[in-house]
N, C-alpha and C positions, 0 to 999 in steps of 0.2 A: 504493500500500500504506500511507503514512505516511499519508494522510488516512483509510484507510477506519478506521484502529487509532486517531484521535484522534474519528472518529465513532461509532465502538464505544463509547470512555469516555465519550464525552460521552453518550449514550444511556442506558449504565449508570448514571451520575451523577444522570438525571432519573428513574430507574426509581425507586433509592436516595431521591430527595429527594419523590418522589411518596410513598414506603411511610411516609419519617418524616411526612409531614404524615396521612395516610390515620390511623397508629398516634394522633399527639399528639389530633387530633381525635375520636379513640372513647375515649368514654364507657364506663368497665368497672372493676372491681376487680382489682386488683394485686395484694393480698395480704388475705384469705387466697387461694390457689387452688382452683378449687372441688374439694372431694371432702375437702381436708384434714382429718386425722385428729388432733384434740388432745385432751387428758389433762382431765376434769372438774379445774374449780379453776383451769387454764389461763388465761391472759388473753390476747387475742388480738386483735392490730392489725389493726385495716381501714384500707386506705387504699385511693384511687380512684382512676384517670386522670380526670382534668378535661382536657377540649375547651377550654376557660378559664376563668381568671380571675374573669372575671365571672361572675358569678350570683345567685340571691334566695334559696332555700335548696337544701339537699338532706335530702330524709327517709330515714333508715336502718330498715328493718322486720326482723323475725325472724319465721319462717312468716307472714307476711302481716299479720301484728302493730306497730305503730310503736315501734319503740323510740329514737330518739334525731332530733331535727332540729338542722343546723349552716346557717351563712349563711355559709360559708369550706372551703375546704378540706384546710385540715388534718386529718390522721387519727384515729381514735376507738381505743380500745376495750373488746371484749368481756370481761367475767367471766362464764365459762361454769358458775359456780355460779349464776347468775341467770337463766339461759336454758335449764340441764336437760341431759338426757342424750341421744345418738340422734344422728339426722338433721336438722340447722338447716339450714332454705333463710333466706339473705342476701339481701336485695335495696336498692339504691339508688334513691331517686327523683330525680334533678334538674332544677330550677326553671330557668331562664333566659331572659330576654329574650323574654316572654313563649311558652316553648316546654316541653315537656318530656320527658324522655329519661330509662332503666330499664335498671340493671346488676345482673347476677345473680349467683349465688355458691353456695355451701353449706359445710359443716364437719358431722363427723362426732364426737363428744363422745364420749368412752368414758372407763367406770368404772375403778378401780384392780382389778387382779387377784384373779379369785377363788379363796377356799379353796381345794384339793385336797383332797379324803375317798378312803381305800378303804375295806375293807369286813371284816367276820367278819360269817362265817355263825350263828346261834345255833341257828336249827332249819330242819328240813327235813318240807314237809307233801306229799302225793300231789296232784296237778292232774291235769283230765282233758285228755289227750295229743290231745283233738280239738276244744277251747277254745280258737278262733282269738278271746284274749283282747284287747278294745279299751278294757274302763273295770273300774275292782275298786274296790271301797268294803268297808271292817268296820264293820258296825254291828250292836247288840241281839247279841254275841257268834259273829256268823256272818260268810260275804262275801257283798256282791251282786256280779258279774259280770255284762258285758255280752261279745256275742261276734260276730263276721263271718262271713262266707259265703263265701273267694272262688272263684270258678264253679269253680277248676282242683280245687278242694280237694269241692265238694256232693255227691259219689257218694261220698268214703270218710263220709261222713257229717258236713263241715263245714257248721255251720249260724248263720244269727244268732239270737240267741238273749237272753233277760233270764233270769239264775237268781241262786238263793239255794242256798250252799254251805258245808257243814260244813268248816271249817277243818280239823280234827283229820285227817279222812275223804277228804278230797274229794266225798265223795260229793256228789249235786247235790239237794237236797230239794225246790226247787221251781223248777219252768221253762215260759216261756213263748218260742215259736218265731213271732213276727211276722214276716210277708211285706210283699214289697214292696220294702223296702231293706235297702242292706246295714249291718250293726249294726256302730255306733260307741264312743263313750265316756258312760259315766254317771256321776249322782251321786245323793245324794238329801237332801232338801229337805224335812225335816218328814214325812208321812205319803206322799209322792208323792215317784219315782226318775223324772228327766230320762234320756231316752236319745233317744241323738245317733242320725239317719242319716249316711253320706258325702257322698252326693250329690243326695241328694233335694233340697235346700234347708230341712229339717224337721228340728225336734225334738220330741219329743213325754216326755208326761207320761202315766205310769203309777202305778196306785193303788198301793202298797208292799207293805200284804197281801195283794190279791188277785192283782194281776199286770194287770188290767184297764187297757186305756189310756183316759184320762180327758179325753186335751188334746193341742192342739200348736201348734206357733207354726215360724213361717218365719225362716230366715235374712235376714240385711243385707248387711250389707257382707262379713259372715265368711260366703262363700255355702258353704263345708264343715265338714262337721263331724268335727274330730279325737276330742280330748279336753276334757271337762267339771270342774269343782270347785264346790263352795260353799263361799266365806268368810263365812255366818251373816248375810248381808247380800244379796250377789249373785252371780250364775252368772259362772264366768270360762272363756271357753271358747278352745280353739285350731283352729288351721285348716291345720294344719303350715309355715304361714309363720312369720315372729318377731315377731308381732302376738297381745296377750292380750286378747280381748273381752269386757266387764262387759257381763250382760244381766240385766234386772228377774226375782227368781228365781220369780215366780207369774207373769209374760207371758209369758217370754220374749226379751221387744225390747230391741237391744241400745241400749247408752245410753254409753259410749264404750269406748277400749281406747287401750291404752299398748304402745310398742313393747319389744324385749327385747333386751339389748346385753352382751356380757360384752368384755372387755379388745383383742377382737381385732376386733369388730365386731358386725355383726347375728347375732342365733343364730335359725336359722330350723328348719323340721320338729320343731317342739312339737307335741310328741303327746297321751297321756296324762298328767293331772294330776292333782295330790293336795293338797290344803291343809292344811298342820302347820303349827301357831304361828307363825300367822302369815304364812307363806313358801310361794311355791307350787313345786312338786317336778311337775318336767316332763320325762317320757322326751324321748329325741332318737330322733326315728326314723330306723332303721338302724343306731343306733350303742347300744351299751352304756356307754351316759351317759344321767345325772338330771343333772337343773341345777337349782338349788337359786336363786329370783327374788323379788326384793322387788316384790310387786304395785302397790308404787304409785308405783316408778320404774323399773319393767323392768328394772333393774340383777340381772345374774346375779351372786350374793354367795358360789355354791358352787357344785364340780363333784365328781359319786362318780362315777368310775369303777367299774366292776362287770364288766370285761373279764374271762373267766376264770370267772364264777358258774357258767353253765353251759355245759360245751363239750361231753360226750359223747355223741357222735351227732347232732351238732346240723347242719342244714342251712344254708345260705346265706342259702336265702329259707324266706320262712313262718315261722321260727323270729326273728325277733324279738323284744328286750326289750321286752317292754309291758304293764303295771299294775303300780301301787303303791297300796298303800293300808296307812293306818295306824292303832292301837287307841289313842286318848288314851288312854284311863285304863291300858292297863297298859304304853303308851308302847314300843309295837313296829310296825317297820317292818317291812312285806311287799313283795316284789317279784314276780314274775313273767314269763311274755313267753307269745306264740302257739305256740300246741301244745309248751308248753313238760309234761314228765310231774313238774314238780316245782313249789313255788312254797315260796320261801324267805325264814324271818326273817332282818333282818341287823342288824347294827349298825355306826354311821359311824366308822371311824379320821381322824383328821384328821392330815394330812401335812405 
């Protein structure tokens, strides 16, 4: 018994002495851990398990980018005002006796918290209660609206649809009922209104005053189509992930996109969009929140609540918050959502 219990330890003892030499010999980051979450402005130490001593260099990259080379290893590091917002993938390269060997990592960058807004209603206009609503714009004093189809809803008469709407009325003055897909989000672009399909892969371009479609262009990498904007430059569109796509606003083609991050993390299901001064205002779909996003660092800068706008007789599903659209010049916000029978001025409380 005394020996099999001094074979035992000694066993355990080379289990032990094999794990510490296995652990000194890998090559890996230490700190940060990967996934970690720090505050923009942050500074953040890297430091590496080194296999040894020796070595010729080690290159430090950020998304696949070089940022820093050292001949030692002592630890470095980051100022995450220099490196941005989001998702930073880490990586190390090391040099050695003529070999080389790659440790990986990440950090998650988040902005400082955004605004709170709630809401007052200022007016209240008639919407039609069969406007399974995907994209609203005010222009030339009217709305265009864009609208879906979905199969459960097409016999009470839900259809996709492009129309021009009297605000005051609701009434619908002009509409055109395209086949084929189901209808997404619009915007419009000079004399010609983009409208988005879901899943087609397609966008297409319609004449403004006739309703005629004139064009279309395929999706990239954002193969759906949620919600559309124009910042007077380029099309920003979403895909209901937390991803905003710049595309060329007369092609089409997308040309890059910025992620979208507020205090807690990635904010994903970007719907419908709206471009006011500057800022882009982006339903969440399912939820009765706008988020309020600086397009040129995805930083969500504000959130309006609008829980409570409209609850009476409102279903689960289908009834969704969805469009916004805004009048410059007389500097009013509109809201809406699908088969909503109301579409409502508000204005922002900030909290």
């Amino acid at each position: 018994m005394h020996f099999k219990k001094i074979s035992g330890f000694v066993l355990f003892a080379l289990i032990m002495l094999a794990g510490c030499k296995t652990q000194k010999g890998k090559f890996e980051f230490l700190h940060p851990e990967s996934g970690k979450r720090v505050a923009y402005g942050e500074q953040v130490i890297v430091k590496l398990n080194f296999p040894s001593t020796s070595l010729d260099s080690v290159v430090y990259s950020i998304d696949g980018q070089a940022y820093l080379t050292k001949k030692d290893t002592s630890s470095i590091v980051l100022d995450t005002k220099k490196i941005g917002y989001g998702d930073r993938s880490l990586s190390a390269k090391l040099y050695a006796q003529g070999k080389e060997d790659i440790a990986y990592s990440n950090i998650i960058v988040l902005p400082s918290s955004a605004k709170n807004y709630a809401f007052k209603v200022v007016n209240e206009y008639p919407h039609d209660s069969k406007a399974y609503t995907q994209g609203l714009q005010y222009a030339d004093g009217v709305l265009y609206e864009t609208t879906g189809n979905p199969s459960h809803l097409q016999e009470q008469g839900v259809v996709t649809s492009l129309r021009k709407v009297d605000l005051k009325t609701g009434n619908v003055l002009k509409m055109e009922k395209p086949t084929g897909f189901f209808g997404e989000g619009m915007t419009i672009v000079g004399n010609r209104i983009v409208f988005l399909s879901w899943e087609k892969n397609k966008g297409f371009f319609y004449d403004k005053s006739s309703f005629e479609k004139v064009g279309e262009f395929n999706y990239e990498k954002s193969q759906e189509g949620w919600g559309v904007t124009y910042d007077g430059t380029q099309l920003i569109k979403s895909d209901g992930s937390h991803q905003l796509f710049f595309l060329n606003a007369q092609t089409g083609k997308e040309e890059h996109s910025v992620a979208v991050y507020d205090e807690n993390g990635p904010v994903r299901s970007l719907n419908e969009l709206e471009y006011i001064d500057g800022k882009v205002y982006a339903n969440i779909y399912g939820q009765d929140i706008i988020v309020i996003i600086d397009p040129k660092t995805g930083v969500v800068e504000g959130r309006i609540n609008l829980v409570g706008l409209y609850s009476d007789g409102r279903k689960t599903e289908d009834n969704e918050m969805n469009g916004i659209a805004y009048d410059g010049q007389g500097k009013r916000l509109f809201v809406t959502g699908k088969l909503w029978p109301k579409l409502y001025e508000i204005e922002l409380l900030e909290r």
